[in-house]
C-alpha positions as CSV (number, residue, x, y, z in Angstrom):
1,X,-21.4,38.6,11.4
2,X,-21.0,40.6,8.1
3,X,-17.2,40.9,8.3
4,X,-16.9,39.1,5.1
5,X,-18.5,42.1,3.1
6,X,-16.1,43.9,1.7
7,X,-14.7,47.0,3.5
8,X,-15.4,50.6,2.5
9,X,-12.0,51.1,0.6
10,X,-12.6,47.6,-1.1
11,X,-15.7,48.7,-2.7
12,X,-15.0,52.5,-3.1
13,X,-11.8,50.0,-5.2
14,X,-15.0,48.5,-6.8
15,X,-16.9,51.6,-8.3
16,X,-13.6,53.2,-9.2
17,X,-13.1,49.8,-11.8
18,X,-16.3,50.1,-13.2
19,X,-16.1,53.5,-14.1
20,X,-12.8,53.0,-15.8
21,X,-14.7,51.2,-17.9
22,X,-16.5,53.9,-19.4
23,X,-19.8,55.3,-19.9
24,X,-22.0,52.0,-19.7
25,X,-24.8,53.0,-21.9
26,X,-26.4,49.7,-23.7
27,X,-24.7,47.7,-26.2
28,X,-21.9,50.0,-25.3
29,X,-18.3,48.5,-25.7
30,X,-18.0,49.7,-22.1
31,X,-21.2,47.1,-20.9
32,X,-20.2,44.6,-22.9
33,X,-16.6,45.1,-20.8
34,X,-18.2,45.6,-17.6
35,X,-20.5,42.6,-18.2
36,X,-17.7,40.1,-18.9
37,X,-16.0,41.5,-15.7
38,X,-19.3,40.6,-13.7
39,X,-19.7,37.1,-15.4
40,X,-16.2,36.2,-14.7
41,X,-16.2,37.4,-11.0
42,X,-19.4,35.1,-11.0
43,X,-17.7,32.2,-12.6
44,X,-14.3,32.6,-10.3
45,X,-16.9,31.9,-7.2
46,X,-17.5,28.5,-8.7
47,X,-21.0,29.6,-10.1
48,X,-22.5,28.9,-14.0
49,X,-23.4,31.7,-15.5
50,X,-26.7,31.5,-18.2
51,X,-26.7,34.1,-20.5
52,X,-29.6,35.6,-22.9
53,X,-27.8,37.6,-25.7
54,X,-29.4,40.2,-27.7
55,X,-29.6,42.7,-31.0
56,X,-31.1,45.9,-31.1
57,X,-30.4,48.8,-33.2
58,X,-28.2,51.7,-30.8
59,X,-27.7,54.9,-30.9
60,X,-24.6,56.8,-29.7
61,X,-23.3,60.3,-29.3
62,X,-20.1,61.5,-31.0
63,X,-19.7,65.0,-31.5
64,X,-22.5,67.7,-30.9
65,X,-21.9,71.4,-31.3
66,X,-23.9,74.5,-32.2
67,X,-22.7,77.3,-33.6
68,X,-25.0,80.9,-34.3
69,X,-23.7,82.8,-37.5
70,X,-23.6,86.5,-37.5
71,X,-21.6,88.5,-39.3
72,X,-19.4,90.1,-36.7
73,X,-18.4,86.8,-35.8
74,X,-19.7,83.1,-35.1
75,X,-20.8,82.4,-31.8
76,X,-20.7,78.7,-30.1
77,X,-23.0,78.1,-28.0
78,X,-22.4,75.2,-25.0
79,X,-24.5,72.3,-25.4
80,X,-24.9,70.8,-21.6
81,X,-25.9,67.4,-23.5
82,X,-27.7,65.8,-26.4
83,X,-30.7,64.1,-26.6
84,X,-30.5,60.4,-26.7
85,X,-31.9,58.3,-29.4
86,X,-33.0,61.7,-31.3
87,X,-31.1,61.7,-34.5
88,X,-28.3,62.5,-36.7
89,X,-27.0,64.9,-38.5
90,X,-24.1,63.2,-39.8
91,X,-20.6,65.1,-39.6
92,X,-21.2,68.4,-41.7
93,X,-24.3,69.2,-39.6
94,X,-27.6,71.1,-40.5
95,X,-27.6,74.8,-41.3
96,X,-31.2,77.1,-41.1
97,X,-32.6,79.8,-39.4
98,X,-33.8,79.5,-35.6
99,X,-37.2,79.5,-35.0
100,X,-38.7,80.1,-31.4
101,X,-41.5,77.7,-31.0
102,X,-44.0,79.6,-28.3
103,X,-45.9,76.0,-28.1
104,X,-44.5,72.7,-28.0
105,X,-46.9,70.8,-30.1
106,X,-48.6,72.8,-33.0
107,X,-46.0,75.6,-32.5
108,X,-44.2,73.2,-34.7
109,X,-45.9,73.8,-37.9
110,X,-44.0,76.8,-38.3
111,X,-40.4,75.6,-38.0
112,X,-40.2,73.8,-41.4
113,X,-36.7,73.7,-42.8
114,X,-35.6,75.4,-39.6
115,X,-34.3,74.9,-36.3
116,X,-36.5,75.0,-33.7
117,X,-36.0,76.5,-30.7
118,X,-38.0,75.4,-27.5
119,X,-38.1,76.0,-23.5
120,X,-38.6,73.2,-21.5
121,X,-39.7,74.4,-18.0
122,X,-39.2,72.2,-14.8
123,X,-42.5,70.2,-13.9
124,X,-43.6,72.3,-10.7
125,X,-47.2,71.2,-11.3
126,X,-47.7,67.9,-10.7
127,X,-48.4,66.6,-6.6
128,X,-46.2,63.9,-6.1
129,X,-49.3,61.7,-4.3
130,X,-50.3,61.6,-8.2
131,X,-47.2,59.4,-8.5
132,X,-46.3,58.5,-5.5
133,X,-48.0,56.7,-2.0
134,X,-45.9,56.5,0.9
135,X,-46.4,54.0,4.0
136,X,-46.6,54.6,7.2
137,X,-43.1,55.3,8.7
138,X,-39.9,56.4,8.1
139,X,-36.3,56.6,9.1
140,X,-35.6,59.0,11.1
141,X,-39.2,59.7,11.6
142,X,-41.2,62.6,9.7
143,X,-38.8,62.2,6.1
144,X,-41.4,62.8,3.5
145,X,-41.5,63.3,-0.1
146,X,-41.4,66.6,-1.9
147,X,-45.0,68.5,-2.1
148,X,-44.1,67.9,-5.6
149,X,-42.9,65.6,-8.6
150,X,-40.5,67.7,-9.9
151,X,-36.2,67.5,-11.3
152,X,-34.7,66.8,-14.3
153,X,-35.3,63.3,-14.6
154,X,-39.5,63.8,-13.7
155,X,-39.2,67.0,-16.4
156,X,-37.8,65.1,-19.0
157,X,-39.9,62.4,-19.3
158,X,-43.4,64.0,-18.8
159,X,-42.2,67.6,-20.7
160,X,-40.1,66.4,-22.9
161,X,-40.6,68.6,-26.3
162,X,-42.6,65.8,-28.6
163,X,-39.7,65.7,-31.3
164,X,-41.9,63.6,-33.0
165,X,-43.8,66.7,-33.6
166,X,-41.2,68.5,-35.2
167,X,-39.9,66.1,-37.7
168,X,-43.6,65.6,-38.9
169,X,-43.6,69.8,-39.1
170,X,-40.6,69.4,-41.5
171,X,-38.1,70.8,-39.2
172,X,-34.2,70.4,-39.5
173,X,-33.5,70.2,-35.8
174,X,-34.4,71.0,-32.5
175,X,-32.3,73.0,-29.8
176,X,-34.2,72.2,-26.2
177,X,-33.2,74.9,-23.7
178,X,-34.3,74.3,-19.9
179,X,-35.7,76.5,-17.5
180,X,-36.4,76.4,-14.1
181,X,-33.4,74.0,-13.3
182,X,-29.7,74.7,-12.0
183,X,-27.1,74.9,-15.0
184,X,-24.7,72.5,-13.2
185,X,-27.7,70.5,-12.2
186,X,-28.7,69.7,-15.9
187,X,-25.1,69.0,-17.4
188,X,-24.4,65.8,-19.2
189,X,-27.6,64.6,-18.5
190,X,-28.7,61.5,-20.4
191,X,-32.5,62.4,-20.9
192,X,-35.3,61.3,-21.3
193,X,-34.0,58.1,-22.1
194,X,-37.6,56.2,-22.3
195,X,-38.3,57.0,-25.8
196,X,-37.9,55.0,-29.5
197,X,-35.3,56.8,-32.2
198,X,-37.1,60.3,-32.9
199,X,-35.4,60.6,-36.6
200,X,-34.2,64.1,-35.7
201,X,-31.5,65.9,-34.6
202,X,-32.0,67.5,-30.8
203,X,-29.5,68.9,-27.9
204,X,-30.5,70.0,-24.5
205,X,-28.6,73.8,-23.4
206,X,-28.6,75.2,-20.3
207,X,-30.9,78.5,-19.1
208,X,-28.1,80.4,-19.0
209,X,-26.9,79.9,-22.4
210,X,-30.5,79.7,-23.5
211,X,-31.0,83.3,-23.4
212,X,-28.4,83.8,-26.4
213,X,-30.6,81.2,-28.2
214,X,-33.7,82.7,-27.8
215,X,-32.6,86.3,-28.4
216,X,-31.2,85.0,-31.7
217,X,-33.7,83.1,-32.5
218,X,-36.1,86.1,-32.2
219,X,-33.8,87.6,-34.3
220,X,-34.1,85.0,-37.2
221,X,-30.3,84.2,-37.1
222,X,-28.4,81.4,-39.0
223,X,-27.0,78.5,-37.1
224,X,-25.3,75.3,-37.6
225,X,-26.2,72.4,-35.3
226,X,-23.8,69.4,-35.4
227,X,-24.9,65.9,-33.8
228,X,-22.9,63.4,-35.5
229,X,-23.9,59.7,-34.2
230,X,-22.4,56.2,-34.6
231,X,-25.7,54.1,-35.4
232,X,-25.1,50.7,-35.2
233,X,-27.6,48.0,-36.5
234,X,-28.0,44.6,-34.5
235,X,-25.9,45.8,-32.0
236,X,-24.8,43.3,-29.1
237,X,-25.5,43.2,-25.4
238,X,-26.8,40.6,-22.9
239,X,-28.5,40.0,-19.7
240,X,-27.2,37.3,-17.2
241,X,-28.0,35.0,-14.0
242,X,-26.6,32.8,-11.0
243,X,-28.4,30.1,-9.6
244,X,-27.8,29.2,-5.7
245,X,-29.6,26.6,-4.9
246,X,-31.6,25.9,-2.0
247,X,-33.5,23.1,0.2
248,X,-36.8,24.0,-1.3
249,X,-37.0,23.0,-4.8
250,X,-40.5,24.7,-5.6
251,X,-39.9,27.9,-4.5
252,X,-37.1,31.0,-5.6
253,X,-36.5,34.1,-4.5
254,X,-35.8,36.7,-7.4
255,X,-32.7,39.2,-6.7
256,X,-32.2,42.0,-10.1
257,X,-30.3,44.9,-10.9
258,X,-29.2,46.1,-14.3
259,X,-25.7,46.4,-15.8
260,X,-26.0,49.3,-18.1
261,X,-25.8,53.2,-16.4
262,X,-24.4,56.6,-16.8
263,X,-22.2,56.9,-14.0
264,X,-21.1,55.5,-10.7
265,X,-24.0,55.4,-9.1
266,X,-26.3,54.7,-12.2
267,X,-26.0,51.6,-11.9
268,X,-23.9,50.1,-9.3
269,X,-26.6,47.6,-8.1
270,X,-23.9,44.8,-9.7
271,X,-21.4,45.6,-7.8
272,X,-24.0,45.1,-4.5
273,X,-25.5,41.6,-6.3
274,X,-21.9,40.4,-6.7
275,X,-21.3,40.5,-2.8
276,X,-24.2,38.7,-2.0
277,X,-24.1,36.5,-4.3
278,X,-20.1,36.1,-2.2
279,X,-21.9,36.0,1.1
280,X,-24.4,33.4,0.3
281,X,-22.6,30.8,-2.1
282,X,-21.5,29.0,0.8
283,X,-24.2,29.0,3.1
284,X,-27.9,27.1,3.3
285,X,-30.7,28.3,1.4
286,X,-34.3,26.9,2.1
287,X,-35.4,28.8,-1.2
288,X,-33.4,28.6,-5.1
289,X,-32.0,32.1,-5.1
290,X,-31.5,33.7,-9.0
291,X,-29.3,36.6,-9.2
292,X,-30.4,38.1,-12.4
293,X,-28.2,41.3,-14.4
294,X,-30.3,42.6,-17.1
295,X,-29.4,45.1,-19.6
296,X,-31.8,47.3,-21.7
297,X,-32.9,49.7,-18.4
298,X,-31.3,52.6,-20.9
299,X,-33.3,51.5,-24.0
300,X,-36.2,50.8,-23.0
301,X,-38.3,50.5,-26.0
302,X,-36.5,47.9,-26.9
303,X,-36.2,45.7,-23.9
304,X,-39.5,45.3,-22.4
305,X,-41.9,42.5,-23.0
306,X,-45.4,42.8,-21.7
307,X,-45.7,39.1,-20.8
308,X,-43.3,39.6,-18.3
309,X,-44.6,42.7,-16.7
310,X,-43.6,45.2,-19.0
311,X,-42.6,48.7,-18.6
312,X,-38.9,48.1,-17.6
313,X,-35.7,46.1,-18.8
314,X,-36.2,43.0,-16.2
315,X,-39.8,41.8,-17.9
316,X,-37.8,40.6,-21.1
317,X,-36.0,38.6,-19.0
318,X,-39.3,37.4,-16.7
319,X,-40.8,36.6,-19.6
320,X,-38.0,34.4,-21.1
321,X,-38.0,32.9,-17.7
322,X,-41.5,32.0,-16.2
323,X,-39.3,28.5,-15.6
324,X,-38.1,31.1,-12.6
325,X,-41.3,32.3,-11.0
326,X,-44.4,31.6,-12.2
327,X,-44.6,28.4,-10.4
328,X,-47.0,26.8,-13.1
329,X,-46.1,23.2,-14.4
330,X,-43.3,22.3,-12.7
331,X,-41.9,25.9,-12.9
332,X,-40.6,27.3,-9.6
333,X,-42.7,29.5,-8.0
334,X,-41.3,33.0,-6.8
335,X,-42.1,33.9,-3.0
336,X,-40.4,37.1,-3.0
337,X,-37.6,39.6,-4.5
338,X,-35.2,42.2,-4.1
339,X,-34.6,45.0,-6.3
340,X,-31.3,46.9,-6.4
341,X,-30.6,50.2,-7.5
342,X,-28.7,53.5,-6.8
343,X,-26.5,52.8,-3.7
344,X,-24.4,54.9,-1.9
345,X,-26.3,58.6,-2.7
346,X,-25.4,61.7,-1.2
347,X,-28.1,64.4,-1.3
348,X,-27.0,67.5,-3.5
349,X,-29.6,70.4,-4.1
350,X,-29.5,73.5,-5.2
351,X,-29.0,76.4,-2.7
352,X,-28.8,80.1,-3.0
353,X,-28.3,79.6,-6.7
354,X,-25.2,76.9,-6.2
355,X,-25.5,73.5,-6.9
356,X,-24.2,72.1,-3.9
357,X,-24.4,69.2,-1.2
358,X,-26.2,69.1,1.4
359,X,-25.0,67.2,3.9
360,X,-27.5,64.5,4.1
361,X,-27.8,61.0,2.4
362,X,-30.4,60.6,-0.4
363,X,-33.8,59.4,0.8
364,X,-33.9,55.8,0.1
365,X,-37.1,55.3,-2.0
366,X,-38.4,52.2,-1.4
367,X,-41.2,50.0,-2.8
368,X,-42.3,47.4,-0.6
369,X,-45.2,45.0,-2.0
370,X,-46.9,44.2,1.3
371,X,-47.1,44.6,4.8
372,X,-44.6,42.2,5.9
373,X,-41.9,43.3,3.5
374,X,-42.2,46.5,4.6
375,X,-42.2,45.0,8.1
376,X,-38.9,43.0,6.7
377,X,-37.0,46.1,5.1
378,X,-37.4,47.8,8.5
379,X,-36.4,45.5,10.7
380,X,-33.2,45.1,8.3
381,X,-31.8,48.7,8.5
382,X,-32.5,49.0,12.4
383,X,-28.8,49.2,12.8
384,X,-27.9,51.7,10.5
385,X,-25.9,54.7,11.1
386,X,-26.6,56.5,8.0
387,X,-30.3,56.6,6.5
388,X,-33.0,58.5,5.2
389,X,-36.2,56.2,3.8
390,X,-39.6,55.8,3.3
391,X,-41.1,52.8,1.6
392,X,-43.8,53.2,-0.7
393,X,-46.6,51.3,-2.6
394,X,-46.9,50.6,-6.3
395,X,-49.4,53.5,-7.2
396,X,-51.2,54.5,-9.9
397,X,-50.1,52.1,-12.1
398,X,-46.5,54.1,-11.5
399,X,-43.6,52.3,-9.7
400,X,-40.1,53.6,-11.0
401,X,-37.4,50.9,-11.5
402,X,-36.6,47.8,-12.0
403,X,-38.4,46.3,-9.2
404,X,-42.1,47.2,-11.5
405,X,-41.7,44.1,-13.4
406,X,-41.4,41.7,-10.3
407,X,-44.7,43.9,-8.8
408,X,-46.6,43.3,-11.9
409,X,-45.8,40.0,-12.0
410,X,-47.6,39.6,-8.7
411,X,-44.0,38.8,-7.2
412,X,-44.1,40.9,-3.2
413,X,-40.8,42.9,-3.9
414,X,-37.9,44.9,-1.6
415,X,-37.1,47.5,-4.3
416,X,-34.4,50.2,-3.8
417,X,-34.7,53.0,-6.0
418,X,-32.7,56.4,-4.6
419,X,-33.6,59.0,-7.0
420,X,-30.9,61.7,-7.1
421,X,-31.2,64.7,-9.4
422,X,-27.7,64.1,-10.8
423,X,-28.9,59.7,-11.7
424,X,-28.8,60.5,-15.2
425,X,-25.8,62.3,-15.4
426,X,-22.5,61.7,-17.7
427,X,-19.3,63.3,-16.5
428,X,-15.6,63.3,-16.8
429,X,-15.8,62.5,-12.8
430,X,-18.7,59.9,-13.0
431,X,-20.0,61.8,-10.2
432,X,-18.0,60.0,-7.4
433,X,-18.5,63.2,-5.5
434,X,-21.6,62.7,-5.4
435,X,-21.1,59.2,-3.6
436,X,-20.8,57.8,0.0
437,X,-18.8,54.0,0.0
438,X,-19.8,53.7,4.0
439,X,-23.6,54.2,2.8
440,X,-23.3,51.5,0.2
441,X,-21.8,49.2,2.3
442,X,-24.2,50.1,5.3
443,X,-27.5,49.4,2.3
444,X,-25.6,46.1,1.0
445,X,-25.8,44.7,4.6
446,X,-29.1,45.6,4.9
447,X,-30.0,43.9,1.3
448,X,-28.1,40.8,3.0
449,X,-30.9,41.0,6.2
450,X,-34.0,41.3,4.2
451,X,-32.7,37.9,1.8
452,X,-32.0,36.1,5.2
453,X,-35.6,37.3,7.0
454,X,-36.7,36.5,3.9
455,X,-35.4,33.0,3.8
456,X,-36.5,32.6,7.1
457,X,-40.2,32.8,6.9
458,X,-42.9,30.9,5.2
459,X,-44.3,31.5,1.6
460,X,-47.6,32.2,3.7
461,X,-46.0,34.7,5.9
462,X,-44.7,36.4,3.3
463,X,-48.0,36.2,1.8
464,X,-49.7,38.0,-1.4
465,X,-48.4,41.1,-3.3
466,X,-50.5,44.2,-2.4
467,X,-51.4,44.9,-5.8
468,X,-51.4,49.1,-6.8
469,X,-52.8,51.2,-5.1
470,X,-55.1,55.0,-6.0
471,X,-55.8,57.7,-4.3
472,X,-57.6,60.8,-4.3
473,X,-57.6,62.8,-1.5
474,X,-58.7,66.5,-1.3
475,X,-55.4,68.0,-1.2
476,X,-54.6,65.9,-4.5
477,X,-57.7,66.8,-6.6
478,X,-57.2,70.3,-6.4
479,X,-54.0,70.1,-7.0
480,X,-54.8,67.9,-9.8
481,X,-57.8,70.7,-10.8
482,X,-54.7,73.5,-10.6
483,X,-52.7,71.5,-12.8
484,X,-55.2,70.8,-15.6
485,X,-56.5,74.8,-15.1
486,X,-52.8,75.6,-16.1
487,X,-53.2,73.0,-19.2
488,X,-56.3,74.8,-20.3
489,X,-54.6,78.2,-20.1
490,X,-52.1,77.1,-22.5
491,X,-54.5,76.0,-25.1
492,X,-56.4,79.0,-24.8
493,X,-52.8,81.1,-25.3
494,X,-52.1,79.3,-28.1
495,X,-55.3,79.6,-29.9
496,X,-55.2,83.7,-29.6
């Protein structure tokens, strides 16, 4: 029946194109490429393609390097990535002494005209049932979340080292050093990337190397930090949709993804959304169907709208859109949608000190808005031969990805949203080791399933999104009372 999807080779063909592309950060020439590549794939189906172009001001990485002065001889020191959207310091760089900030907020105050110098420990204390509620089952049974919400991606964007902080202290720059993470783990990651321009210069280096930072930094030495960025005002990028239409000229089902990404499985969703937007041109839809490629997902603070759900990339689009799924005067009304993210994940962890696979697939995270799309998403991967999933509910006012938009929107959503440790990650490789075509193709047929049971049910079926959900169980409070004990025994260090 799914013969028609492409074969494993044809879209292992796929991802290898994209990434030849280039590093597809927004408003990147390598997008923009990757973007008309999608449109005219779109167009060569017989489809029209409606397009929603946009200016914002980006940011871009040229050259970073740091360099501690001594006078038996310069040392460089490796720089496993900078920090996006921080700053620049042009192409001569910024010379002071490094400072070792004990606190990352009013440890600041001491770094003026200097470099500062901060660890940036993995989150360990936070229970993932603060950010996370899973449903009730699983494939194969008993696959469960981590005790806690922890990685680079979870580190950066809740202990990220308030730069802000430090340009207001008067500091030159800011050298990040993690701990607590695998060296090979944290390389080229892209992080956080959820934050406006900071105004100052800031690189991320590894534990390893971090030691030589701190010892000279306790030292007082001289060093020269070079991040020399292209910033480029009104720059260009776009989101993108397909129409198929259907029977039923009320209602729509929503299918998203987003076209900007670090590497070949950030974000791939496209190249998913292209073949079933292939599968289904052709055949009978009782609902409108919009395919919709936003950009934006890796700048944030400028592509979000709060009429349209906020948070992430797809509510500037839902709000330019309500024509699409709001259902009010005249408008069609959205029963249901899919969001797709992160296919094709192996599982890599780190083990005995070596960052290394595992031999598993990813867990599939997966937010289902009510009962029967939970019901719908399970009865659609039955057949696979490779998985590992749990669903989950919108929780906490948290739901990662781009599928948060539709939720808020009151739209009951199939979100895919695999959360690897290296998602973030740019590398000479795009991390193709770190990807499975048989899985993606396995996830696409499944994507294909839920838009059929979908299609086949009423909009009363299908009935209401569940809304988010809290909770506060034993185990989570004192977890939660551990976590802010540790809080209050850093305020009390720092005010010795």
């Amino acid at each position: 029946m799914y013969e028609s999807i492409s074969s494993e080779q044809e879209i292992l063909k796929e991802i290898e194109n994209m990434n030849s592309m280039g590093v597809r950060l927004t408003g990147t020439h390598a997008q923009r490429k990757f973007i008309g590549y999608l449109k005219d794939r779109i167009r060569d189906m017989g489809l029209e393609v409606y397009s929603d172009p946009y200016r914002f001001n980006r940011w871009e990485e040229k050259r970073s390097r740091l360099t501690i002065k001594s006078i038996g001889g310069n040392r460089n020191i490796h720089i496993s990535s900078a920090f996006p959207y921080s700053g620049n310091t042009g192409p001569n760089g910024v010379t002071g002494e490094l400072f070792l900030v004990r606190e990352k907020h009013i440890g600041y105050i001491a770094a003026k005209d200097k470099i500062a110098v901060v660890e940036v420990d993995e989150l360990d204390f936070l229970p993932s049932e603060i950010a996370f509620n899973p449903r009730e089952r699983s494939v194969p049974d008993g696959v469960a979340l981590p005790s806690h919400y922890n990685g680079p991606v979870a580190t950066a964007f809740v202990n990220f080292p308030f730069l802000s902080v430090a340009r207001l202290s008067g500091a030159k720059a800011v050298v990040c050093i993690w701990k607590g993470i695998n060296d090979a783990c944290i390389e080229g990651q892209y992080l956080p990337f959820i934050l406006d321009y900071q105004g100052i210069p800031a690189v991320w280096v590894n534990s390893e190397n971090g030691k030589e930072v701190i010892e000279a930094a306790e030292k007082g030495k001289i060093a020269e930090l070079v991040l020399d960025a292209e910033l480029e005002n009104h720059a260009k990028t776009e989101s993108f949709f397909c129409i198929l239409n259907g029977e039923n000229n009320g209602e729509s089902v929503i299918i998203n993804t987003h076209t900007d990404g670090t590497n070949c499985i950030e974000e791939n969703g496209p190249i998913a959304m292209l073949e079933m937007i292939k599968y289904f041109k052709d055949k009978p839809l009782k609902r409108t169907h919009v395919f919709v490629f936003v950009t934006g997902h890796f700048r944030l603070p400028s592509f979000k709208d709060a009429d349209g759900g906020g948070v992430q990339a797809t509510s500037k689009w839902l709000a330019a859109h309500r024509d699409m799924w709001d259902g009010k005067q005249g408008h069609l009304k959205a029963i249901a949608a899919l969001s797709l993210e992160h296919f094709g994940c192996k599982m890599w962890k780190e083990d005995s000190g070596e960052y290394r696979q595992t031999g598993d697939v990813e867990t599939e995270m997966v937010y289902t808005g009510n009962q029967t799309m939970d019901d719908i998403y399970f009865k659609s991967v039955e057949d696979r031969t490779k998985i590992r999933t749990l669903t989950l509910r919108g929780h906490n006012f948290l739901h990662f990805g781009e599928g948060q938009p539709l939720f808020n929107c009151g739209i009951p959503e199939i979100a895919l949203v695999t959360a690897p440790d290296c998602l973030c990650v740019i590398s000479e490789n795009h991390e193709m080791d770190k990807f499975d075509p048989e899985l993606m193709r396995q996830q696409i047929i499944s994507f294909i399933k839920m838009a059929e049971l979908i299609d086949s049910v009423t909009k009363e079926e299908i009935g209401q999104c569940d809304g988010y959900s809290t909770m506060t169980t034993k185990k989570m409070i004192d977890d939660g009372n551990k976590a802010i004990q540790k809080v209050k025994l850093r305020i009390r260090d720092l005010l010795k």
